[in-house]
C-alpha positions in Angstrom: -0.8 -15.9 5.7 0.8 -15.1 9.1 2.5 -12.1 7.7 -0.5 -10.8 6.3 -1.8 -10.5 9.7 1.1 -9.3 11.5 1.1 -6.5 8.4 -2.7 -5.8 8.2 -2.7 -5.8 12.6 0.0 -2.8 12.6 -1.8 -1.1 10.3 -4.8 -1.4 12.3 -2.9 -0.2 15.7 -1.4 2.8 13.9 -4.6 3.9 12.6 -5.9 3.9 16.1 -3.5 6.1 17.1 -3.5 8.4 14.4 -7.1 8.8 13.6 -6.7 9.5 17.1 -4.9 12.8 17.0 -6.1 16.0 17.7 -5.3 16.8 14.5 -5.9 13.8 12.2 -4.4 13.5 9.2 -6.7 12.9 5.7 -4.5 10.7 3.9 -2.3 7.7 5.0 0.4 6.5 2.8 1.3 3.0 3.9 4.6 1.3 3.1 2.5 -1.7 1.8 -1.7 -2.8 0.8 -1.6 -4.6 3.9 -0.7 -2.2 6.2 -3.2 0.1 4.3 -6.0 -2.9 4.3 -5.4 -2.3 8.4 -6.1 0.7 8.3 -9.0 0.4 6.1 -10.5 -1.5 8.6 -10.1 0.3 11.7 -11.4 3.6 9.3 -15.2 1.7 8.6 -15.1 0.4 12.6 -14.9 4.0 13.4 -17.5 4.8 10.9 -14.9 7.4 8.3 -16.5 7.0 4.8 -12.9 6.1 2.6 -12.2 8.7 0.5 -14.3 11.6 1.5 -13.2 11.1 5.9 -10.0 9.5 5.3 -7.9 8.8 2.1 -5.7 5.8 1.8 -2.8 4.7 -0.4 -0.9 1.3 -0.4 1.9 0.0 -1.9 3.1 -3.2 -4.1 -0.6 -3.8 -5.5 -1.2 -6.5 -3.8 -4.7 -9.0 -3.7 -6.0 -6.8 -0.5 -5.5 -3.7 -2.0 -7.8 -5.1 -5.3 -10.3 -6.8 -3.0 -11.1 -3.8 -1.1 -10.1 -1.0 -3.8 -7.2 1.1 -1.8 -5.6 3.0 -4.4 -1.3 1.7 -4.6 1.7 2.3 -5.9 3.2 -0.7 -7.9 6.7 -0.4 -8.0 6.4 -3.7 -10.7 8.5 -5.5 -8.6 7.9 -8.3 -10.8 9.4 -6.7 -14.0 12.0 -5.0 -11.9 13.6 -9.1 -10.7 13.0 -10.0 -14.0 15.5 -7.3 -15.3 18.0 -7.7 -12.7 18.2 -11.0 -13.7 18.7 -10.2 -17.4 21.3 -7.9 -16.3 23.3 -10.2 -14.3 23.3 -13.0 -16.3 24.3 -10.5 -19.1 27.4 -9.6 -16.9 25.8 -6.0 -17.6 26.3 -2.9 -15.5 23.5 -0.9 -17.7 21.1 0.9 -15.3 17.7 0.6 -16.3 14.5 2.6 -15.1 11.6 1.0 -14.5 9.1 3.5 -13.2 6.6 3.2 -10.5 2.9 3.0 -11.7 -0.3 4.8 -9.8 -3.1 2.4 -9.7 -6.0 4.6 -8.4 -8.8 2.9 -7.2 -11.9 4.4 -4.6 -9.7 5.2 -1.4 -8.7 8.5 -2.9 
């Protein structure tokens, strides 16, 4: 749980500072749901209505991008160990695409 916080925090401090632009951006794509649920949160403290003031898009799917509905990017990490370990304990050197799937939820 500590990592969530250090995660969701710096996504809250980096949407202070660039919500705080003169020119502010209207989407922020995050390098993970936590970071984005950070952001999420300093967005409704400053009153933004999520999409129409300020779109947001995680990453990795995770439970805080379902609980509050931040559209991600799940890179099916979960499939993606699963085949690597296929792979290596088929002494294989096959590359395999697994490809990235949109989840689109309300923050877009």
């Amino acid at each position: 749980m500590k990592n969530f916080d250090i995660f969701k925090e710096k996504g809250y401090h980096a949407a202070e500072k660039l919500l705080d632009l003169k020119t502010r951006p209207p989407v922020i794509y995050t390098n993970g749901d936590e970071v984005a649920g950070g952001i999420f949160k300093y967005a409704l403290s400053r009153n933004y209505t999520i999409p129409d003031d300020l779109a947001i898009l995680g990453q990795e799917n995770q439970p805080i991008g379902t609980g509050l509905d931040i559209s991600t990017v799940d890179h099916q990490l979960i499939k993606v160990g699963e085949t690597a370990f296929d792979l290596a304990i088929a002494k294989s050197r096959e590359k395999v695409k697994i490809p990235y799937v949109l989840i689109q939820r309300s923050s877009v």
